[in-house]
C-alpha positions, 0 to 999 in steps of 0.5 A: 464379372465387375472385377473381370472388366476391372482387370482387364482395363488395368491391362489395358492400361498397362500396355498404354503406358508402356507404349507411351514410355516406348515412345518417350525414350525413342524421342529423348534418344533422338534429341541433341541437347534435348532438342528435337528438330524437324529432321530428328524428329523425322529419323525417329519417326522412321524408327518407330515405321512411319512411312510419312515421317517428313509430314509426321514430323512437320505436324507434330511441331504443329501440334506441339506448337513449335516452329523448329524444335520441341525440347523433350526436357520441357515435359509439357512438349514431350507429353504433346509429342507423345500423345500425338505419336500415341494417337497416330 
């Protein structure tokens, strides 16, 4: 049974990081030189279904601290960035 739970969570685990990857090329194709603005961010959020995209977009700079752009480059800003749109 222990090596059941143990498959499972790898599963789990799987499809966790796939959607983190799902979200990190939707990010990276909406960026302009690698720069996410406020409206970029919001387009991307629509494409993901977000039915608050300007608020979701407003907050994740926010969360990712930055006022105006988050740079999907800059590994730390996109792994904020997803975590955020991950855990939404």
């Amino acid at each position: 049974m222990a090596s059941r739970v143990g498959f499972m969570g790898h599963k789990s685990k799987e499809r966790k990081d796939d959607r983190k990857d799902k979200l990190s090329e939707v990010f990276k194709s909406y960026a302009a030189n690698g720069l996410l603005d406020k409206e970029r961010l919001k387009e991307a959020f629509l494409h993901l279904g977000s039915a608050m995209s300007y608020h979701q977009a407003e907050e994740a700079l926010r969360v990712v601290g930055k006022t105006y752009n988050i740079n999907v480059k800059d590994e730390t800003e996109l792994n904020a960035l997803i975590n955020y749109a991950y855990n939404k």
